[in-house]
C-alpha positions as CSV (number, residue, x, y, z in Angstrom):
1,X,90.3,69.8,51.9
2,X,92.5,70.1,54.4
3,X,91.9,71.8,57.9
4,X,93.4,74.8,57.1
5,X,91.9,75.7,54.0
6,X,88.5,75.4,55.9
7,X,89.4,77.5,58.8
8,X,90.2,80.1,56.0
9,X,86.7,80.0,54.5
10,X,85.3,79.6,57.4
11,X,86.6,83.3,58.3
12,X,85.8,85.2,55.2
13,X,82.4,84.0,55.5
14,X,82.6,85.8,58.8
15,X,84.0,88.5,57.9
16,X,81.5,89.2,54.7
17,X,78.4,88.6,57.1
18,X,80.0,91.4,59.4
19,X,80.3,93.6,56.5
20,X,76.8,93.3,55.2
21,X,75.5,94.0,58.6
22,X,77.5,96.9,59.0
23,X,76.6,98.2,55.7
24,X,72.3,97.8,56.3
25,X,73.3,98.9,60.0
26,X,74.6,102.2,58.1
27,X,71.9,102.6,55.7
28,X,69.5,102.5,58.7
29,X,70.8,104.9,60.8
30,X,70.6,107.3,57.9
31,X,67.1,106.8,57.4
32,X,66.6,107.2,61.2
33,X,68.4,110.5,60.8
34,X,66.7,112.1,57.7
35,X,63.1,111.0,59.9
36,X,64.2,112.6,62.9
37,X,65.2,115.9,60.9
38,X,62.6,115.8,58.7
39,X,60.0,115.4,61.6
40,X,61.9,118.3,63.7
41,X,62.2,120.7,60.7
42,X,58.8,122.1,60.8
43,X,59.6,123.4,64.3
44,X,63.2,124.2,64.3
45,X,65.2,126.9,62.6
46,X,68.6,125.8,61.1
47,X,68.1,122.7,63.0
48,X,69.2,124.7,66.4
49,X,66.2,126.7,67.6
50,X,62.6,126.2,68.0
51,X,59.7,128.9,66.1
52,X,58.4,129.4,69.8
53,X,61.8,130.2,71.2
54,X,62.8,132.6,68.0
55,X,59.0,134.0,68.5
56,X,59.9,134.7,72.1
57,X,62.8,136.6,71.9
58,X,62.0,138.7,68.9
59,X,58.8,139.9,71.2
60,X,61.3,140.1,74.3
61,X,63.1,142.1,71.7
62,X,60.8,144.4,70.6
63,X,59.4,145.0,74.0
64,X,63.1,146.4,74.5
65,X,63.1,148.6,71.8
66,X,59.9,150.0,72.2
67,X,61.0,150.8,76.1
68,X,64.1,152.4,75.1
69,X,62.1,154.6,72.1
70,X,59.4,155.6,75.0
71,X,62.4,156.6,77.5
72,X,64.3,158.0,74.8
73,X,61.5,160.1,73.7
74,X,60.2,161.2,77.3
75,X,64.5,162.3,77.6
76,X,63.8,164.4,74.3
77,X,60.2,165.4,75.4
78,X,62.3,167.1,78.4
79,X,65.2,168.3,77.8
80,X,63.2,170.1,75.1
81,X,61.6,171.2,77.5
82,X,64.8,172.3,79.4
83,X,65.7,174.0,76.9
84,X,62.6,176.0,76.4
85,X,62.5,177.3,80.0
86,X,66.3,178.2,79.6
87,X,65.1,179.9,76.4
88,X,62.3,182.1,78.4
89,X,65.1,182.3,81.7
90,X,67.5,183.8,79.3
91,X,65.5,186.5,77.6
92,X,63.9,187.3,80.7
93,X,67.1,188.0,82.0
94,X,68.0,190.0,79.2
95,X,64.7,192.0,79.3
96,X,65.9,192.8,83.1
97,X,69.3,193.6,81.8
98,X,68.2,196.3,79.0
99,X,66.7,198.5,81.5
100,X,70.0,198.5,84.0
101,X,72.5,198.7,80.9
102,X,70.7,201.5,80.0
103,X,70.4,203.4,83.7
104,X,74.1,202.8,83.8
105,X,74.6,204.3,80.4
106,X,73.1,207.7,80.9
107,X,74.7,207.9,84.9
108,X,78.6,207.8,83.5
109,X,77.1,211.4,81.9
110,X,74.6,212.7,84.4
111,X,76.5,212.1,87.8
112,X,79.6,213.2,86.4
113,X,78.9,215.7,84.7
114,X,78.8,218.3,87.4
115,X,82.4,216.9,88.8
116,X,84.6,219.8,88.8
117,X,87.8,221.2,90.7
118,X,85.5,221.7,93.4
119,X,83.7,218.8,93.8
120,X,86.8,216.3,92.7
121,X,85.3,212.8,92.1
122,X,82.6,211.1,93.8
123,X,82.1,208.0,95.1
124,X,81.4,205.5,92.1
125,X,77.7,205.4,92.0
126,X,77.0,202.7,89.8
127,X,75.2,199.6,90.8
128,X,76.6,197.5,88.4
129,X,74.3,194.2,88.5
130,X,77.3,192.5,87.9
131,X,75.3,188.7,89.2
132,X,72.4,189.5,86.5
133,X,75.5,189.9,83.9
134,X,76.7,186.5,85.0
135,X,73.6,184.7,84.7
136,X,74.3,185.0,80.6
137,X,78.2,185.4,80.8
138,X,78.4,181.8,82.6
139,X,75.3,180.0,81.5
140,X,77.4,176.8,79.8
141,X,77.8,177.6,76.2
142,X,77.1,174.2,75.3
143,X,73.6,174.2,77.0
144,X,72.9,177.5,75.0
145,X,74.1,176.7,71.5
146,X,71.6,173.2,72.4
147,X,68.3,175.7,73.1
148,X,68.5,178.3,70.4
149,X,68.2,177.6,66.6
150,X,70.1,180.8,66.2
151,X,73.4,179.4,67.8
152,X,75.5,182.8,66.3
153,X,72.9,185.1,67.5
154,X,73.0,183.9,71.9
155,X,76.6,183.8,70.9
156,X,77.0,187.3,69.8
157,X,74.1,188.4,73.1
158,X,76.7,186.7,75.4
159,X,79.5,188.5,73.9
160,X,78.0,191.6,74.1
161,X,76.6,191.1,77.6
162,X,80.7,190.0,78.6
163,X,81.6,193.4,76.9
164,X,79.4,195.2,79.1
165,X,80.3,194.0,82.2
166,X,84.5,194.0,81.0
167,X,83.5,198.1,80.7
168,X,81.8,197.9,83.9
169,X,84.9,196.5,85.7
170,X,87.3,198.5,83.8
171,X,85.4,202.1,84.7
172,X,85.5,201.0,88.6
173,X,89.1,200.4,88.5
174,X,89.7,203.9,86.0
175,X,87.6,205.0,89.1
176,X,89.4,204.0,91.6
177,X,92.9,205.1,90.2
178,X,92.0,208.7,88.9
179,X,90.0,209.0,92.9
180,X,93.4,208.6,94.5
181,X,95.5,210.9,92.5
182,X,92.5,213.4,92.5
183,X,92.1,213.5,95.9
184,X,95.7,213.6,96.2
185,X,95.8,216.9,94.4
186,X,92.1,218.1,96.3
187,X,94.7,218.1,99.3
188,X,97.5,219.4,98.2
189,X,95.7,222.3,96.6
190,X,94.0,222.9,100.2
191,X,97.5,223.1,102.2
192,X,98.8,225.6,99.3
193,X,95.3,227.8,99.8
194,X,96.1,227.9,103.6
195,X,99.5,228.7,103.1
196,X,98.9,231.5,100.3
197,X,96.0,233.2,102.9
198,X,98.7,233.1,106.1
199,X,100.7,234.9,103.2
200,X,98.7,237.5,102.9
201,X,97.8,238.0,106.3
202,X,101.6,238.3,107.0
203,X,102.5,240.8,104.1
204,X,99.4,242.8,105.4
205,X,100.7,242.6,108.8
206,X,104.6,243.8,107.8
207,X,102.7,247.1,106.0
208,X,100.8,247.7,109.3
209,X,104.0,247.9,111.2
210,X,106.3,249.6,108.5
211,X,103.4,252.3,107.6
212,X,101.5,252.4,110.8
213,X,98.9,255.4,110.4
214,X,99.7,256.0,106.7
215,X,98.3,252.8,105.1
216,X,95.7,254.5,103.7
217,X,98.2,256.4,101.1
218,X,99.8,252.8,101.1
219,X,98.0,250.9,97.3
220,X,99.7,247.8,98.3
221,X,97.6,247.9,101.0
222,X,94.5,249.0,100.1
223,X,94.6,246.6,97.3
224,X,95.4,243.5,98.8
225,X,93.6,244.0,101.7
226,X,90.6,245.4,99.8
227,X,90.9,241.9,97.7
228,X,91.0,239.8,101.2
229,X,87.8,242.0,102.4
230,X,85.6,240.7,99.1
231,X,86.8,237.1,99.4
232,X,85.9,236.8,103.2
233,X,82.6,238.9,102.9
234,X,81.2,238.9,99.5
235,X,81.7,234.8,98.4
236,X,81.0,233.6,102.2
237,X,78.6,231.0,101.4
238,X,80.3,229.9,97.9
239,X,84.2,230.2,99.1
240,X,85.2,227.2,96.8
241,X,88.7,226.5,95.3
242,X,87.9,227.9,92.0
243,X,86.4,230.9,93.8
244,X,89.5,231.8,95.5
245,X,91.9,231.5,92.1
246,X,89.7,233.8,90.2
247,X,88.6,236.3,93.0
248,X,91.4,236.5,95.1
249,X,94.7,234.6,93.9
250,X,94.4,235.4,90.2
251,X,94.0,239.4,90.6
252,X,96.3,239.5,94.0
253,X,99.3,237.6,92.1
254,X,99.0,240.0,88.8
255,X,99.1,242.6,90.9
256,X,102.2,242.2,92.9
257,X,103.6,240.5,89.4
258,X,102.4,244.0,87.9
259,X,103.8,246.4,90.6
260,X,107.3,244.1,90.8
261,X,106.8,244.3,94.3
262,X,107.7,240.7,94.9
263,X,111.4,242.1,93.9
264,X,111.3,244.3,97.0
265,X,109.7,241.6,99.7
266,X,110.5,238.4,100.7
267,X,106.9,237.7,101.5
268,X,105.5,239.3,98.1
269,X,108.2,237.2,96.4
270,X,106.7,233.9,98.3
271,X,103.4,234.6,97.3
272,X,104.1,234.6,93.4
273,X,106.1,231.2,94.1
274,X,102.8,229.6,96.2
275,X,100.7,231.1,93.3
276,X,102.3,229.4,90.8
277,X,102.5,226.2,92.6
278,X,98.7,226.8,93.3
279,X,98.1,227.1,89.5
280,X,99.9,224.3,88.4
281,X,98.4,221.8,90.5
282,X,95.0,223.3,89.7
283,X,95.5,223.1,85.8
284,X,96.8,219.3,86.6
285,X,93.7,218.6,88.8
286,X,91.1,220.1,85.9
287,X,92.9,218.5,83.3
288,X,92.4,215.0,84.9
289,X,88.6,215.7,86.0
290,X,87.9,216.6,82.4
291,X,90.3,213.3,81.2
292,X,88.2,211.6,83.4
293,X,84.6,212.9,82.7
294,X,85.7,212.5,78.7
295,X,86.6,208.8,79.8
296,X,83.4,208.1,80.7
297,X,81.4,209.8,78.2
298,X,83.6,207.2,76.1
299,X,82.5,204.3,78.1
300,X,78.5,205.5,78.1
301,X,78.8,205.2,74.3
302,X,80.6,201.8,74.1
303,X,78.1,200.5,76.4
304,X,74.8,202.3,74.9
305,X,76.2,200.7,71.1
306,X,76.7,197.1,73.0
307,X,72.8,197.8,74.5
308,X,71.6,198.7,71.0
309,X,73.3,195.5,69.2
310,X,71.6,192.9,71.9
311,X,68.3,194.8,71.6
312,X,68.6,194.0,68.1
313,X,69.8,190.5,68.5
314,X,66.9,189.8,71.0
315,X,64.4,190.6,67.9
316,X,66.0,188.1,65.3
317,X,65.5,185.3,67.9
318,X,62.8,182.7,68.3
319,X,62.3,182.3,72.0
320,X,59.1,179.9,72.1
């Protein structure tokens, strides 16, 4: 055997040694695996995570949850409590509210219903509890559909309520409009009075000086001046502006109209003119007071049906 040929068998010898190492080495370290997971199984979950550690957390967990149930339920606890006391601020609000809605109801009749030509219009009287209105009119809708089971029902109050005070505002600005053209007229009516009475005087003073001691044959005179005498003397204390058109200006202008003496004197023929003009603006003045009175017997109704409606809503709710 030459040299070679040994160093060749020399080597595979080697080599198979090597391999059968490697091979028990192998077999080994399996074994020493399977012991070290079977001996770390009884403690470990998928090999990761000890029973103690999952034991921990899930505690840690539920500890968590059972905070957040406690917190969540004291939130609950009070905001249903909240919503109770917005419940009992609401309807005592509303129990507030009937009796104004109601005093303002009956006052658009009773104050006005004595406003005449001689009164013209008062002073709005009304106070309109316009900030008790707005408690319900601007309480957030979304905080009231929460407190009330009967979500249409507060819906419809506040609705109603919002109508009520929408009248309200619209009657003080009716008010306020039909005031200044009223008033307007009141004045107007006054200068054309004055200037109807200096009328009379004159005309009364142009038959003194034409007729002198005659006047008493004169029935111009003793008819006007006669008519001048009761409306100085015998309505003293009650000389209102209806009082002079039906005592003095009424039967004075009939009778000059009647006698055609306004054809044969300039101031007779002035007097019909300021009559008429007197008239006119009078109808126009009583038309608008009873427009106006009319008006608000209109909004008293509107106002007394809204009243009834959240009197009747009020019963169909559950305010505990």
């Amino acid at each position: 055997m030459d040299d070679t040929t040994l160093t060749t068998l020399n080597y595979n010898i080697i080599a198979d040694k090597l391999d059968s190492l490697m091979l028990q080495n192998h077999q080994n370290f399996n074994e020493l695996s399977k012991a070290i997971i079977a001996t770390n199984n009884d403690n470990k979950l998928f090999g990761f995570f000890s029973f103690d550690t999952i034991i921990t957390v899930f505690i840690t967990l539920g500890i968590f949850i059972f905070g957040e149930y406690l917190r969540s339920r004291s939130i609950r606890r009070k905001s249903i409590e909240q919503q109770r006391q917005l419940r009992k601020s609401i309807k005592l609000t509303l129990e507030k509210l009937i009796p104004y809605i109601h005093s303002i109801e009956t006052s658009f009749i009773d104050y006005f219903k004595d406003t005449s030509v001689d009164t013209g219009l008062y002073t709005l009287p009304l106070i309109t509890y316009k900030y008790d209105f707005k408690i319900i009119v601007n309480s957030d809708i979304r905080e009231l559909h929460n407190a009330f089971a009967e979500k249409n029902i507060i819906q419809n109050i506040c609705s109603q309520t919002d109508s009520i005070l929408a009248i309200i505002l619209i009657s003080e600005s009716y008010h306020d409009k039909m005031l200044n053209s009223i008033n307007q007229i009141g004045e107007e009516l006054i200068i054309l009075q004055s200037q109807y009475l200096e009328l009379v005087n004159d005309y009364l003073d142009e038959m003194r000086l034409k007729y002198a001691n005659s006047l008493l044959q004169i029935e111009p005179y003793q008819i006007i001046s006669g008519l001048m005498f009761s409306y100085y003397f015998d309505y003293l204390e009650t000389r209102k502006i209806s009082i002079f058109k039906t005592v003095l200006l009424n039967p004075m202008t009939s009778y000059i109209i009647d006698k055609k003496l306004f054809r044969d004197n300039e101031k007779a023929n002035r007097l019909t003119y300021t009559a008429k003009e007197f008239s006119n603006q009078y109808f126009e003045m009583d038309l608008r007071i009873t427009a106006y009175k009319n008006q608000f017997i209109n909004y008293s109704d509107e106002i007394k049906e809204l009243k009834n409606l959240i009197i009747d809503n009020m019963g169909k709710i559950n305010w505990e």
